[in-house]
N, C-alpha and C positions, 0 to 999 in steps of 0.2 A: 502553671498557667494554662488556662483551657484557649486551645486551637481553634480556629472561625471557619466557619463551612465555605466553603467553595464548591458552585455547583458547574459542573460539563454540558455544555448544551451541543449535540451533535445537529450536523446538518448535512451529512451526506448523501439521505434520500431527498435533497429538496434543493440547498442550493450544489451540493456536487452531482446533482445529475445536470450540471449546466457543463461540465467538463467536455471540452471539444471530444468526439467518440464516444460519451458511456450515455449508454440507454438501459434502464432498467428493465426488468420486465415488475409483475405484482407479484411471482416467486422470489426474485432476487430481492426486491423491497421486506420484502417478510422474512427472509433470509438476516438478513442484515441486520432488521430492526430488533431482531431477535437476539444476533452476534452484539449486536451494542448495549443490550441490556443486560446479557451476560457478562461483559466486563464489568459493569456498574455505571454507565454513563444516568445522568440523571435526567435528563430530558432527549427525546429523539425527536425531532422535527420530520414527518410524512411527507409533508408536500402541500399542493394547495389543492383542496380539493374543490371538484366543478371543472378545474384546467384542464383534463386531460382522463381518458378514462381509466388511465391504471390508475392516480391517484386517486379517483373517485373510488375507485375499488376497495384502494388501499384503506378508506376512512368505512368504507360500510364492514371489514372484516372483525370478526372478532382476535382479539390478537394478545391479551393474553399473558403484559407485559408490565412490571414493576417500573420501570420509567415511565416520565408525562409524556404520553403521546402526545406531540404538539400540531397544529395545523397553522399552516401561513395563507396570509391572505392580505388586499388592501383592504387599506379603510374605505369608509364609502364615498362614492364619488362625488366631486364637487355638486352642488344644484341639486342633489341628490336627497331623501332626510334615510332615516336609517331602516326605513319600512319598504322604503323604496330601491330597493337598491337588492338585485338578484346574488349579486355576487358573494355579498356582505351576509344575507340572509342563506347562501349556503356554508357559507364559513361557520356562523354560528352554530346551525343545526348537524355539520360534519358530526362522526361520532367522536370525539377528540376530548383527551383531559384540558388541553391546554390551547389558546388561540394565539399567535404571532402575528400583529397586524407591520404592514410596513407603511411608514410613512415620510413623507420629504423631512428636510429639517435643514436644507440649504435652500436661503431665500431666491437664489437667482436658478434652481430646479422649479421653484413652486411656481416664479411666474413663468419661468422658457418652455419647461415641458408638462408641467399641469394647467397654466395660462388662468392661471384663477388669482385670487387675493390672498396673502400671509395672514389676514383675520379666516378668511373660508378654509383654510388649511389647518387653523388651528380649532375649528368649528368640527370639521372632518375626523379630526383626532378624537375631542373629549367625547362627539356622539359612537361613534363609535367603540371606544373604549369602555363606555359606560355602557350599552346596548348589552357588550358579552358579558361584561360585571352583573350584570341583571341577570342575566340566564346562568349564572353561579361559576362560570368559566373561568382559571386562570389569565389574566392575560400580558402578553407581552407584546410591545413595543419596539419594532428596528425602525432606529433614529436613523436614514439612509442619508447617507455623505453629511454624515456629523459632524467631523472634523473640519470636512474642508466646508461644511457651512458656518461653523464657531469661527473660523477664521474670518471669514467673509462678515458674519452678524451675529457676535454671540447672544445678543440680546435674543433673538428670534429664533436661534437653535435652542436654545435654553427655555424658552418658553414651550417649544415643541414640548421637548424630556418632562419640564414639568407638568403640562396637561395632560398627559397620560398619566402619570402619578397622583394627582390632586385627585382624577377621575378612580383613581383604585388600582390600574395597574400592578403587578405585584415585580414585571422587571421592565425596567426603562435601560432597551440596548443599543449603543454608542456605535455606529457602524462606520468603518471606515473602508466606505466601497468604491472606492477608487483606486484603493492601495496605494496610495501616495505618500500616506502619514508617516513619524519617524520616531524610535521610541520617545526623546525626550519631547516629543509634542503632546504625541499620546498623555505621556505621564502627567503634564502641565495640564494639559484640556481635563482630561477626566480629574487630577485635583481638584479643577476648578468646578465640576460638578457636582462632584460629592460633599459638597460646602451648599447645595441647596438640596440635592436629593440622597439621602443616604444609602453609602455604596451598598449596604445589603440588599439595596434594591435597583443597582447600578452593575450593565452586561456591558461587555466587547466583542465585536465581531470584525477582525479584521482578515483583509486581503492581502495578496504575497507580491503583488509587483514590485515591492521592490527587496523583495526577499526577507522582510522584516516581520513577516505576519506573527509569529510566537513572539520574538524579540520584543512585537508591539503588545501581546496580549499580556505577557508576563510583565510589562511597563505598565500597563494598565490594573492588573493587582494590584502591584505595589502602591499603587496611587488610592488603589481604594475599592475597585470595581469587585465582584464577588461573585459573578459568573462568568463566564469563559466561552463560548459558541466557534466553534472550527468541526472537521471531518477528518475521517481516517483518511490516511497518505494524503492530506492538502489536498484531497479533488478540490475543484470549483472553477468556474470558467474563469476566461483569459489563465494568469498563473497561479489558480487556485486561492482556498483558505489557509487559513490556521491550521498548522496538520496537530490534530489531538494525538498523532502516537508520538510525537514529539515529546508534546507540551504535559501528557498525562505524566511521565515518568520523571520529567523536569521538576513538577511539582511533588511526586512521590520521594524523589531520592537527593535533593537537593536542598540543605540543611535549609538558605534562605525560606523557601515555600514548605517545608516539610515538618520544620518545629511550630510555626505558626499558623499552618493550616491541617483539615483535614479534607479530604475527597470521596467520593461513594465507590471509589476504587482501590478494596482491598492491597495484600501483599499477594494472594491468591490468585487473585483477575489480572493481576500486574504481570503476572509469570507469563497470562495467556496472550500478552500484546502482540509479540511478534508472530502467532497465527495468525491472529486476527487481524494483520496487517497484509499479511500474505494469503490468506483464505480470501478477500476481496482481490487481492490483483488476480487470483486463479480465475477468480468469478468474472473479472473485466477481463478475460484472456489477453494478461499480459505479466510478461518477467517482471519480478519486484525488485526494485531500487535496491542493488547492493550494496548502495555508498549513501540508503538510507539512517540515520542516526539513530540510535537504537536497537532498532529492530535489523536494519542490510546485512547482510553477506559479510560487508568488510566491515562493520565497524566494531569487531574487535578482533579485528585482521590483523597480524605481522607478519612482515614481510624480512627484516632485518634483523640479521644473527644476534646481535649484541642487544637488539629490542626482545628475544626471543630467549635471550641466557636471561635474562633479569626477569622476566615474566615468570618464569620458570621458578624461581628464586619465590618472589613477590609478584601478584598479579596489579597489586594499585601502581608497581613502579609506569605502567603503561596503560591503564584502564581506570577512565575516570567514575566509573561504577559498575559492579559485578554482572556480569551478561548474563546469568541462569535471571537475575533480577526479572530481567525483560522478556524472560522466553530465550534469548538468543546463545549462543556459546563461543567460549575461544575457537581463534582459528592461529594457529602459526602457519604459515605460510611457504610451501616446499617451493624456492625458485634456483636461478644460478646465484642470489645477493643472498640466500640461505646458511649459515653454518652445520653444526651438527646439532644443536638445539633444537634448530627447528624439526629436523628430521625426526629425531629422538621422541618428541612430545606428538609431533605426528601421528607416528608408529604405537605412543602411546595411548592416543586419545582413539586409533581405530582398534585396539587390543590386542597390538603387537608389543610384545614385549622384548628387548632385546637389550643387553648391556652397553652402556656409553662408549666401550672402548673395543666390541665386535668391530672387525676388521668390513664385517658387512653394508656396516655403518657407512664408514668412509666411501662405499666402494658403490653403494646408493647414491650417495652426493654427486661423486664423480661422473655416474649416469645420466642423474637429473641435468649435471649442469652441460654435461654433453647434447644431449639432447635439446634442451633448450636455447643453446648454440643454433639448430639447425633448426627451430622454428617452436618446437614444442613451449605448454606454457602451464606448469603446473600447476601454479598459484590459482588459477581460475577454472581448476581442472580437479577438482580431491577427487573422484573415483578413480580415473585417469593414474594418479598419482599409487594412491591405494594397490591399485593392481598391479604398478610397475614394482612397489616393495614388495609386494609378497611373490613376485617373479623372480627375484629378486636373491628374495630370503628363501625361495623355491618351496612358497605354499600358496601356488592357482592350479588348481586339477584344470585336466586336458577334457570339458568337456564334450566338443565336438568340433570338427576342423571342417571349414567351408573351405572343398575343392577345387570350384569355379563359381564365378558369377557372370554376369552379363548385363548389361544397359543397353536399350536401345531410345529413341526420340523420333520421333515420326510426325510427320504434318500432312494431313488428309483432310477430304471433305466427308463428315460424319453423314447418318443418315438422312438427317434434315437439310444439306448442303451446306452447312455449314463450317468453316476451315478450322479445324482443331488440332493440337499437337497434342501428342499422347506417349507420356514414357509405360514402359515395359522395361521390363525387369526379371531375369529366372536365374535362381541360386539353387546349387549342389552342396549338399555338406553330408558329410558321414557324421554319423553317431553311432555309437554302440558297433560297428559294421557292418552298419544298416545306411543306404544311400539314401537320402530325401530330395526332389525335387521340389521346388517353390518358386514359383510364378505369379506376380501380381502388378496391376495396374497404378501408376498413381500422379498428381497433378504436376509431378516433376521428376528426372532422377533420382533424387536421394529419396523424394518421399516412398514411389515405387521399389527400390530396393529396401528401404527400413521394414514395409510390408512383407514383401518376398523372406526376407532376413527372418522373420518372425512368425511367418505364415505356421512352419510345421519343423520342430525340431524335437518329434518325436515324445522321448520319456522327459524331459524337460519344458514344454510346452505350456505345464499349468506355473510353474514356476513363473514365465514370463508373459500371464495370461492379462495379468493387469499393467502392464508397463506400457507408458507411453511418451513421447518427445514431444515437448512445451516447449523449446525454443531451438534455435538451430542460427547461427552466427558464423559469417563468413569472414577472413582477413585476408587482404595480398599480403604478403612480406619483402616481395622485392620489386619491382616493375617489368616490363614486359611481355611476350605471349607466355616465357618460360618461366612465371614466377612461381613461388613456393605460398601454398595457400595454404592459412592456418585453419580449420574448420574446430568450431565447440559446439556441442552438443547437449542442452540440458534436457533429461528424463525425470519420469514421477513414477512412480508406483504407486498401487491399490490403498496403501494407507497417508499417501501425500507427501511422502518424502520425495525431495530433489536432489538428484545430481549432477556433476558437470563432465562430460569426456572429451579428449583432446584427438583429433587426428592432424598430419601434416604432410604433403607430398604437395611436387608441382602438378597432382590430378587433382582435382577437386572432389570426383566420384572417389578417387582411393585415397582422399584425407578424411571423407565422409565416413567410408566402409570402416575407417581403424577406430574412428569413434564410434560409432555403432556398433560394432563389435564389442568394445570396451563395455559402452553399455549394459546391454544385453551380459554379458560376461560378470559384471561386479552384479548387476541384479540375481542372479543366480550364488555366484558369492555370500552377498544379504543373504540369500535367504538359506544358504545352507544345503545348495542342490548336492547329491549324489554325486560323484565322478563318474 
């Protein structure tokens, strides 16, 4: 039996740049739109062009791309006709495959905040519609607060959906922007749509407030709909959209959606998801969701011994679908709730090899959970961990040994008279039997020592030429002036790999330095420095 198309409509560049914090630039847009058509997303929605000068940009570039570039815009305005109306009349002429008009489609929006008639509202639709059908344009339709206008009048939401369609529209899309809706509403509603407009010509776009947005889009399939509109990691204002890295892999690996449909996203592209989910949070400088589904850090995390002997065994006894699927990979997870499994497949998966019943083994465990006793926290920590097995198992060469360090913090008035606090930072470390000094300024203690740390270590220096800290996490562990503070530290290197390092003492500055150290230390490891 042949499979029914299901098409992606992304909207990252247009409604997830509504995300409280993320501003595009027209590098990042083109970035992106690019990243999205390499997975095989079918349609990319730009933006509206005329709004803003990067999206106006963004529609005069040549770009280059196998998906329908799409452009959003309203219809034309009330009192308006379609000649008349500047807004409408750049939408059209954008360079764009595809036009997105949005229109009300809840009666009591049409008269509160457009203050016009549900006949001039549906006037506003068909001219419009028609207008870019003229000029040979795809065009699509968001039905805005669909749902919660079908509740309210389905006579009049219904008539919306249809006058774009009778007009030629090619997708009539069901938007639930309020994020209220709940899947079996969804499912009810859009059945009952698809009983006048057929679902191959019937989208969803739903919102997350109440954490249902995929839950609501894949209700909406099943019901009939045949495109799909969400954004990589849920951007979109208030609590975002439909996250497509979700919903992509759902459909891909999930017998219900997977014997009965197909997607413009290979087995191939599929692999690429978890970059491409993590190449954007790089780009929004910010740590990616580890307890994202799919694609995070932990979700195919173990933590527990006896989840970790049966994995070992069989990987389905604990993984509802294979993580290379997605880009992603096991993680067993080294903590004090650890056995020797965990350890073993560890040690395995960094290509240590050691037998089950090396006395090393045990003697590693006992470390871990020692440690982690007194604040350490390996699970969240693999390079951290990495370094301590093979201290271990007595294979980390002695690169170079930092003698002294120093910190200082100072508050002055700079040239301009202006009151500034300024750390300083000078580190001693021998290499080879050669002493280097290293001194550098930075907008805080640790930043200023991570500088100095890295300023000049000699014959190893190109080694850690490209390494940098993406995130830095601070924890108390205990209460008072004399607590014990956990510090993590995630790095990246030159080709985008991350890592995590742990330090811990009642200093903050010397729980910083052991992860930093760590750091610096396993990146040189990676890459196979000299002793």
């Amino acid at each position: 039996m042949a499979r029914e198309r299901l098409y992606l409509f992304d909207t990252t560049l247009r409604d997830g740049a509504q995300t409280n914090g993320v501003d595009f630039t027209l590098h990042d847009k083109l970035a992106i739109a690019k990243m999205l058509d390499d997975l095989g997303i079918d349609y990319v929605e730009g933006g509206y062009p005329g709004a803003n000068l990067t999206d106006t940009e963004l529609f005069a570039q040549e770009r280059k791309l196998a998906a329908t570039f799409t452009a959003f815009g309203m219809t034309r305005r009330p009192g308006r006709s379609t000649s008349n109306d500047p807004g409408l009349a750049a939408l059209i002429e954008a360079k764009a495959d595809a036009i997105c008009f949005v229109a009300k489609s809840w009666d009591y929006h049409v008269r509160v905040a457009l203050e016009t008639s549900l006949e001039e509202n549906l006037a506003s639709i068909r001219d419009s519609v028609r207008a870019a059908v003229g000029k040979g344009r795809e065009v699509l339709l968001d039905c805005e607060h669909f749902f919660d206008g079908y509740k309210a009048n389905p006579q009049f939401a219904l008539a919306c959906a249809t006058a774009a369609y009778e007009e030629g529209a090619r997708w009539i899309v069901l938007c639930d922007t309020n994020g209220g809706a709940l899947p079996h509403e969804i499912e009810a509603i859009v059945g009952a749509v698809v009983k006048v407009i057929p679902g191959t010509h019937v989208g969803i776009h739903a919102h997350n407030d109440t954490e249902q947005a995929v839950a609501n889009s894949l209700a909406a399939v099943r019901a009939g709909a045949r495109q799909i509109q969400g954004t990589l990691n849920g951007l979109g204002e208030r609590c975002g959209n439909a996250n497509l890295v979700s919903i992509i892999p759902t459909l891909k690996l999930k017998p219900e959606f997977a014997d009965r449909f197909d997607i413009g996203v290979s087995d191939a592209q599929l692999k690429t998801l978890a970059h491409a989910s993590h190449t954007l949070d790089e780009m929004l400088n910010r740590a990616p969701n580890r307890h994202a589904p799919y694609v995070g850090e932990s979700a195919f995390a173990t933590k527990a011994g006896i989840h970790a002997s049966a994995i070992m065994k069989e990987p389905a006894t604990y993984e509802h679908v294979p993580p290379d699927a997605v880009g992603n990979r096991r993680k067993l997870l080294v903590s004090d709730q650890a056995g020797k499994s965990n350890v073993i497949a560890e040690l395995d998966r960094i290509g240590i090899k050691v037998d089950k019943d090396d006395a090393r083994v045990a003697r590693l465990l006992d470390v871990v959970k020692e440690r982690e006793a007194i604040g350490y926290a390996y699970e969240a920590a693999d390079a951290s961990f990495e370094l301590l097995a093979r201290r271990v198992l007595g294979k980390v060469p002695n690169y170079f040994n930092v003698e002294k360090f120093d910190v200082s913090v100072e508050q002055r008035d700079n040239a301009v008279g202006r009151r500034v606090t300024v750390s300083l930072a000078v580190v001693k470390v021998k290499v080879d039997g050669e002493t280097l000094i290293s001194a550098a300024e930075g907008n805080g203690p640790v930043n200023a020592l991570d500088l100095a740390l890295r300023k000049d270590l000699g014959k190893y220096q190109s080694y850690i030429s490209g390494l940098t800290l993406t995130d830095y996490r601070v924890r108390i562990l205990d209460g008072g002036t004399e607590a014990v503070t956990r510090v993590l530290i995630e790095s990246q290197d030159e080709a985008g790999e991350r890592w995590t390092t742990v330090g811990v003492s009642p200093n903050i500055i010397d729980a910083s330095f052991q992860a930093l150290m760590d750091s610096i230390v396993y990146k040189l490891v990676k890459s196979g420095a000299p002793a």
